[in-house]
N, C-alpha and C positions, 0 to 999 in steps of 0.2 A: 646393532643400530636401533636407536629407540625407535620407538612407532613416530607416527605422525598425530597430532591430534587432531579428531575433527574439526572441518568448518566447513557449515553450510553454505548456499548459494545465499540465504537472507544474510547472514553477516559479512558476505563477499560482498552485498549488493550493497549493502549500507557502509563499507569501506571504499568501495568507488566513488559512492557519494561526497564521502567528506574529504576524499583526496581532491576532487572536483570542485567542491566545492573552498579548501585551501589554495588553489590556483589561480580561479576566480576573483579573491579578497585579497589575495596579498599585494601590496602598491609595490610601483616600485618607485624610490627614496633618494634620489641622488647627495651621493654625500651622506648617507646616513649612518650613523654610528654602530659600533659594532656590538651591541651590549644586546644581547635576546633578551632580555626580559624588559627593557624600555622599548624595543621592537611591537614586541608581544601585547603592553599592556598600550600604546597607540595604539594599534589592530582592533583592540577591546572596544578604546572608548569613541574612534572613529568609523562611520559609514561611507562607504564611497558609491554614488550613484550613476547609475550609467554605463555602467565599465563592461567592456566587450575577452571575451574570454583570452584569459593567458597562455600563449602556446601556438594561438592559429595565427597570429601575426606579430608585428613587432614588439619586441617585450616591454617598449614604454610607450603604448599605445595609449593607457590609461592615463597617461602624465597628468592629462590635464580635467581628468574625471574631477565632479561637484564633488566636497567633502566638509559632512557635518558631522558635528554629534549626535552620538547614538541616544535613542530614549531607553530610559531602562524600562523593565519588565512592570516593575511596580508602580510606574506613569501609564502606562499604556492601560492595566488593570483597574487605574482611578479613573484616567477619561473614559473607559465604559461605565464602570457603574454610573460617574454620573451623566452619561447621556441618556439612561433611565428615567432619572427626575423628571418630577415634570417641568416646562419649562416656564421663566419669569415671563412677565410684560414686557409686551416688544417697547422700546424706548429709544425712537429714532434720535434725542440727543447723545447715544453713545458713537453717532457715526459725524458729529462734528469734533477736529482733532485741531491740535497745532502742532509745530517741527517738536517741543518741548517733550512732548508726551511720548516720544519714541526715539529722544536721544540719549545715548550714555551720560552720564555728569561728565567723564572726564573727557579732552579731545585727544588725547595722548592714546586712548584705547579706540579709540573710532575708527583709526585704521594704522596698519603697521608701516613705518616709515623705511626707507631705502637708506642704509649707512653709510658713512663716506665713501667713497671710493676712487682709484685713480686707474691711469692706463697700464701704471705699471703694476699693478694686482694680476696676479695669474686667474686663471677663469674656476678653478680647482677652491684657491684662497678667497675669491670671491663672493663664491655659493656657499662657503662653507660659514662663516661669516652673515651672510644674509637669514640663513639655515640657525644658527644661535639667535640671532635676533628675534626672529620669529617665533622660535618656541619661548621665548622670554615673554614676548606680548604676546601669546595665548595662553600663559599659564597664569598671567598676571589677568586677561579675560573671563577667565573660567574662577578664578576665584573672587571677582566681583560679580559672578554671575552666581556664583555659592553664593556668598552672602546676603546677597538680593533675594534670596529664594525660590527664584524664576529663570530659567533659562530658553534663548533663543536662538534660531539657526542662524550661523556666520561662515564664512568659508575659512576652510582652513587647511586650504590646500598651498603651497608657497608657491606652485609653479604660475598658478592664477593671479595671486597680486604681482608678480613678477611683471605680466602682463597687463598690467595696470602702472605699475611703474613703466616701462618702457613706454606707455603710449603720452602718458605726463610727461615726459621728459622728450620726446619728438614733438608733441604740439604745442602751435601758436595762440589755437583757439580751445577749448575744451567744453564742448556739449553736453551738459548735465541733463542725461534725459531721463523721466519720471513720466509712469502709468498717471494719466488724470484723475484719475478713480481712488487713486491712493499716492498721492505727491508729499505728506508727511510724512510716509513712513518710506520713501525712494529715496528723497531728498537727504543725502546727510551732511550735517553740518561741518562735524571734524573735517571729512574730506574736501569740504568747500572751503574752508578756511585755510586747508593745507595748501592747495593750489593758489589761492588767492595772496596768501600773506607772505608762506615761505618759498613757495615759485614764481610769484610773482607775473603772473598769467590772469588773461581775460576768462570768463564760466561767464556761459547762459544757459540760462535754465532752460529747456524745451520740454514741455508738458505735452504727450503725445498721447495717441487714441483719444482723442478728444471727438471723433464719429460716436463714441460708443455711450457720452454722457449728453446730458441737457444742455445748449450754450451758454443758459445763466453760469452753471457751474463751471464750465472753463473758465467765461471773462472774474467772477469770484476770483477765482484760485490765481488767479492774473495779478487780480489786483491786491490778494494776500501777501503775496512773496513782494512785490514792488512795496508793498509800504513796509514790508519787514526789513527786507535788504535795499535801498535804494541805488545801491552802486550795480547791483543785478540787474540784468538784462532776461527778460520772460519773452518767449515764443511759442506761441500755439499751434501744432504740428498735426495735420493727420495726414497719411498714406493714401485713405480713402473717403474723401468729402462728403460725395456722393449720397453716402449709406448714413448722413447725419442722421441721428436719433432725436424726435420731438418727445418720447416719451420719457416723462418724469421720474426715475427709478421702480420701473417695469409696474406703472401701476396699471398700465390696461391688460396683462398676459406676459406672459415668457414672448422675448422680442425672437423674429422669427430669424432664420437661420444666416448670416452674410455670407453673398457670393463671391468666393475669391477671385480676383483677375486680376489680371497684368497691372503690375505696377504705371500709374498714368500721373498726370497732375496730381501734386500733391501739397495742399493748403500749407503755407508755414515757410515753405521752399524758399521761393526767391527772398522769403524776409535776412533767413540763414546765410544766401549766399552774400545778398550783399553787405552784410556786416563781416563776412571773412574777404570783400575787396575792400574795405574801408578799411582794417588791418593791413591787407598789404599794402594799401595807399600810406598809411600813418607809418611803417616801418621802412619803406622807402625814404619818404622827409625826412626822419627821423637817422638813417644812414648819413644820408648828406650835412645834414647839419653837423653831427658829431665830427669834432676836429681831430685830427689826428696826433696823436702822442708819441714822442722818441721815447718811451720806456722799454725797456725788456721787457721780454715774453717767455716763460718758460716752455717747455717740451708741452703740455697738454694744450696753453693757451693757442700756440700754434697749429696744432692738429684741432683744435674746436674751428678757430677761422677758415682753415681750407674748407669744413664742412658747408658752413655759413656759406662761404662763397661760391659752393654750388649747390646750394638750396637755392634755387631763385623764385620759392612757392611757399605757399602758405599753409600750415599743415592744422588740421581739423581733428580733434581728436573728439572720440564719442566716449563716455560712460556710462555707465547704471548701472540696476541692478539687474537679474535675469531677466527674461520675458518684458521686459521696459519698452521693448520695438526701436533698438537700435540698429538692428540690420536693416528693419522696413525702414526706417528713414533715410539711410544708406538710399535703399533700393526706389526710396521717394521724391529722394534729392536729383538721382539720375535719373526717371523717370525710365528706368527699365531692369531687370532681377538681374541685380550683377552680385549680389551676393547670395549664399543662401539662407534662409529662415524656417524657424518650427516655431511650433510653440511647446513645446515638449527646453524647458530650464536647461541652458549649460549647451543650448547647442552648437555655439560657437568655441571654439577650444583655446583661438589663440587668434590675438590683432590680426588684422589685416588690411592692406591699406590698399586703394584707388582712387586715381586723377579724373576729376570732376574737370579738370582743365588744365593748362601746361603752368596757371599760377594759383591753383587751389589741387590739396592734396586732401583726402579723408582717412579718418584712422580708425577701423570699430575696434571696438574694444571689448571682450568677453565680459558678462554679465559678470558680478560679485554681490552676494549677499552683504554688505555689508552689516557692521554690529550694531542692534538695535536693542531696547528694551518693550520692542511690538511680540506680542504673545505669538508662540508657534503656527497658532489658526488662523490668522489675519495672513501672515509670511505664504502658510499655503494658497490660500483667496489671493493672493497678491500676483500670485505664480513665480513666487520664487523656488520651494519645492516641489518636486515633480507628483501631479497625481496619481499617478501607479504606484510610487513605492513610499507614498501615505499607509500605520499599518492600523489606526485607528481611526476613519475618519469621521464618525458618528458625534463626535463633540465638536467638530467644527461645521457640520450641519446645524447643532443647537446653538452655537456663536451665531451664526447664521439667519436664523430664527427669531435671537431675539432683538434683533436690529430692524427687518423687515418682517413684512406679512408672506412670509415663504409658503403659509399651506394656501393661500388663497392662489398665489400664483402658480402653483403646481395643482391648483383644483383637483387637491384629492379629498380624500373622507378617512375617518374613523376607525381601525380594522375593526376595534369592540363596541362599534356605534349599536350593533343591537343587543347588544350580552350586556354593556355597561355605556349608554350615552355620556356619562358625567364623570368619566374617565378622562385626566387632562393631558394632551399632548406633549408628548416628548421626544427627544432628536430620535431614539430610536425608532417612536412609531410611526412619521415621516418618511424616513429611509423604508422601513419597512410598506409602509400604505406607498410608496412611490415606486419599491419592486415589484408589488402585486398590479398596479396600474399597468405599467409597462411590461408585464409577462417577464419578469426574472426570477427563474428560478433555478434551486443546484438541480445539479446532473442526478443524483442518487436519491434522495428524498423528495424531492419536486417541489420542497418548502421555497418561500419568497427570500431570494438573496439579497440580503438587506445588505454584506456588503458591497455589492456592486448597485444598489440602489444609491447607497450612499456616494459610492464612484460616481456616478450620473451626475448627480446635482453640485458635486464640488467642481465638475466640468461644466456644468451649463454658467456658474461662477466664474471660472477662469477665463472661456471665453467670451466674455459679458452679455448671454443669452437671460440669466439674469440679472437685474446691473446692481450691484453694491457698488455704492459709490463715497467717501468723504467728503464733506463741506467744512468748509471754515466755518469757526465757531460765531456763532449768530451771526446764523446766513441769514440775509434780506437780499435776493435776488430783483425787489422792487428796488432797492434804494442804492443800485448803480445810476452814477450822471456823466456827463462831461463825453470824453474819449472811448470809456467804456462802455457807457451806452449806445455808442456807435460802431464799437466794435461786435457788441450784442446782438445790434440790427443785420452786420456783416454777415454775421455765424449765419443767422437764421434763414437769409437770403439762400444761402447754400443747401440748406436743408431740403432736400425735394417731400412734401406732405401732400399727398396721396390721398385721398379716399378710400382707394383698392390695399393700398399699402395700411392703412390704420384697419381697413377690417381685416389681412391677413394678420395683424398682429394683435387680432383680440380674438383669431377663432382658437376651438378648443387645440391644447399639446395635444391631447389623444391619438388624433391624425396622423402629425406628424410623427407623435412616437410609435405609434402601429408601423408605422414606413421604416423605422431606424430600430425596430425589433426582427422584421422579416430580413433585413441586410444585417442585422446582427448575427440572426440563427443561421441563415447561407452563409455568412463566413466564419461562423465558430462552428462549421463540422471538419473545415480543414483546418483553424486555428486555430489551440486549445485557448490562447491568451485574447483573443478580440473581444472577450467581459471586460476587458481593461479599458477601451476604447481605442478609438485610430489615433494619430499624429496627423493631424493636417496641418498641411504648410498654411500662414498668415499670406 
């Protein structure tokens, strides 16, 4: 009997690893083809985010895990060197946009459409069918996204639009909701023209977290889309009125921390509701007047009326994209957390509906990246990809940068302010001058952990502690008249402005970030992961 050849404990350890970690990655695929090497090279070029390990519960647990494209090694290697440079003139006309400048050319690629189908399709023939279609229009995306030279995050998970079909196809009404902060690049057109023209259904637009910007800026962005789309319907949404913000894209300080509370009054609300009883008033008339026809019906037409005729409500159907604050309006609408929310992207998996009343139904509907030609770092500031599993994020600190005055508001300094004063800043020495501020340092060497410096400020971004915000292109917040300067005066009424509240929010971060460094280090000696930061519920 031959021998055995050695093997150590390190190559045993490093073989658990990767078995672990192939259990971890692998999706599971319904309907998917049996070819291992089209298997294989999907796995390559796909990331799945979120995903809870394989084996300790059910094996299609991850169905509905976030899935983008992977960055290669040689992207990741360019966005560091250049977060090096030093950085250009901040140039606050780069944060005025319109819908144009972040939409595909074509509407065909905007989003993948649902293929005929009848009752009498098996459920097998179906998906399998749905499953072609989709790899058709992602391979026809990713090669206009080669050719462009630029590529962006889009979901490319089928179980996700699935659920996006499904909720299009149950609703009377459909809820277009978009972060205030960035409604160009939430807002997408394909998908609104899809439901508009060949579903033939009502969208309004709901522009929410609208607490978290200036009121000029809401009523603008109001009155941008209404003169763009006239047949559009705009409502301005916030969960939390209360916490309105008077200050101007954080020019006095980093805005201080929001208190979450129970879902209460929530501005926007009753405008919502009664435009889904005006629907079901208009679809009532509208029943009766219609005459009845002696024609034949065949098998589906009959099984659609029985359904009709015990729908006797009106179904509300919500979209966007991640982190857009659809659950909070859910939870805004009924004025109590009947669903639940993160802010951590994707945290919703799959619809879910609840009766607001026995003749209005709601539908949420999972966030989707839709396809955009908005750069990677704007998609993450947007909160559509999640900040933890960012693996370079020092370049969208210097996106960051040159839009606003970010070291003013992080009041930091220099690290080579005495060695070299006339050294110019750059995204890295930022993240860095922001780790040494805050006391981050690694465990081994005790140098300033610049990446989780850089973790810091893409968070205090997401959750608009500092606010990046877009305006329509040549904003004049003076030269609103008529309606909208009355709706102007509305916002502001609401705003509660403070004395004690404006000087909380001009004294130094120091304070607070000494407070949220001592809770950091008591909970990363039992944590190893709390440099990542918490998930706090919205």
């Amino acid at each position: 009997m031959p021998r055995k050849q050695q093997f150590s404990s390190k190559q045993k350890k490093l073989q658990l690893q990767e078995k672990r970690k192939r259990k971890q990655n692998t999706p599971y695929k319904f309907g998917a083809c049996s070819d291992d090497e089209e298997k294989k090279g999907e796995e390559e070029e796909d990331v799945r985010l979120n995903t809870q390990p394989v084996g300790t519960a059910h094996e299609r647990i991850n169905k509905y895990a976030l899935v983008f494209g992977a960055e290669s090694k040689e992207e990741i290697e360019k966005n560091k060197k250049q977060s090096r440079l030093p950085l250009g003139q901040i140039n606050e006309k780069l944060l005025e946009t319109s819908i144009e400048d972040f939409s595909v050319e074509s509407t065909e690629l905007g989003m993948p459409k649902r293929g005929k189908w009848d009752y009498k399709m098996t459920k097998h023939k179906l998906e399998l069918a749905e499953q072609q279609e989709f790899r058709a229009w992602t391979a026809k995306l990713d090669e206009y996204y080669q050719t462009r030279g630029k590529a962006s995050y889009y979901e490319r998970n089928l179980e996700t639009w699935r659920q996006l079909w499904r909720t299009l196809e149950m609703s009377d009404i459909v809820l277009f909701v978009c972060d205030i902060r960035y409604p160009t690049l939430h807002f997408s057109y394909p998908v609104y023209k899809y439901i508009t023209e060949e579903l033939d259904k009502q969208v309004i637009l709901v522009l929410n977290k609208i607490d978290i910007v200036h009121p000029s800026v809401s009523v603008s962005w109001k009155l941008y889309f209404e003169q763009k789309f006239p047949e559009l319907r705009v409502v301005l949404f916030s969960a939390f009125p209360e916490q309105q913000k008077l200050v101007e894209n954080s020019a006095r300080g980093l805005l201080k921390r929001q208190n979450i509370k129970k879902p209460g009054w929530a501005y926007g609300a009753d405008k919502l509701i009664q435009l889904a009883k005006c629907h079901y008033e208009d679809r009532k008339s509208k029943e009766l007047d219609t005459p009845m026809t002696s024609g034949g019906k065949d098998e589906d037409d009959e099984r659609m009326g029985e359904e009709e005729e015990d729908e006797e409500y009106v179904t509300i159907g919500l979209i966007g994209q991640p982190n857009a604050g659809k659950s909070s309006l859910v939870n805004g609408i009924l004025q109590d957390k009947k669903v639940s929310v993160s802010r951590t992207p994707g945290h919703t998996k799959h619809f879910q509906t609840i009766f607001y009343s026995s003749k209005i139904r709601l539908c949420d509907c999972p966030g989707l990246v839709f396809p955009t030609t908005a750069p990677k770092q704007l998609q993450v500031l947007s909160g559509m990809y999640p900040v933890a599993q960012v693996k370079e994020p020092y370049s969208i600190v210097g996106y960051i940068a040159e839009r606003i005055d970010l070291i003013s508001l992080l009041r930091i300094s220099h690290p080579n302010m005495e060695d070299m004063p006339d050294e110019p800043w750059s995204a890295w020495y930022i993240c860095f001058a922001w780790a040494e501020k805050n006391g981050y340092m690694t465990a081994r060497t005790a140098r300033a952990d610049v990446y989780r410096g850089a973790n810091s400020i893409l968070r205090l971004v997401v959750t608009g502690r500092i606010c990046v915000r877009f305006t329509p292109q040549n904003y004049q917040p003076d030269d609103l008249c008529g309606s909208y300067r009355d709706l102007l005066t509305e916002l502001l009424s609401f705003a509660k402005e403070e004395e004690k509240g404006d000087e909380e929010e001009e004294e130094e971060f120091s304070e607070s970030s000494e407070e949220n460094e001592k809770e950091g280090s008591s909970s990363a000696k039992g944590n190893m992961f709390s440099v990542l930061g918490d998930q706090d519920e919205m």
